[in-house]
Every structure is written in C-alpha cells, then in structure tokens.
C-alpha positions, 0 to 999 in steps of 0.5 A: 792569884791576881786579876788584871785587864787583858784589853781595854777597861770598858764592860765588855773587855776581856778581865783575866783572872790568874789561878794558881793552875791556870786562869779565869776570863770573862766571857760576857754577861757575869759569866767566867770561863775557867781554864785549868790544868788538873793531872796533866789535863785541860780542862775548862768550866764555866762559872759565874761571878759568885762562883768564881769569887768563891773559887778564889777565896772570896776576894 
C-alpha cells in the first residue's frame, strides 16, 4: 500500500491511498471514500480516518 497527493499539498487536496485492491481518497472533513474491487465487483465505503488507518494496518 502507498499514500500519495493527487493534487495540490494544501488541506483540502485530494490525498490518495493505494490498497492492494484498489484505492482510498479523501473526501473532506476526515472522511475516506474507499474503492475496492471484491469478486470482480465495484464496490465503494466510506470510512473515516481511523477506520481507514485500521484498514491499512495501523500506519
């Protein structure tokens, strides 16, 4: 997994998590949208910042 900026490096800029199945973005107000593809489906959560840290193992 990695994390990177997709846009500019002020608060309010998209931040990009990489999953091994596909990827997290910040959606504003400590809140995560995940993207994932499980079985050959899409499927999106959201998840606040703790439960994203606790989706990556704590990092």
């Amino acid at each position: 997994m990695s994390v990177r900026n997709v846009a500019d490096e002020d608060e309010d800029s998209n931040l990009r998590v990489l999953l091994d199945d596909g990827y997290a973005e910040r959606m504003g107000d400590g809140m995560f949208i995940s993207f994932q593809t499980v079985d050959r489906i899409a499927q999106s959560v959201g998840l606040s910042a703790d439960d994203l840290r606790l989706l990556i193992g704590g990092a």
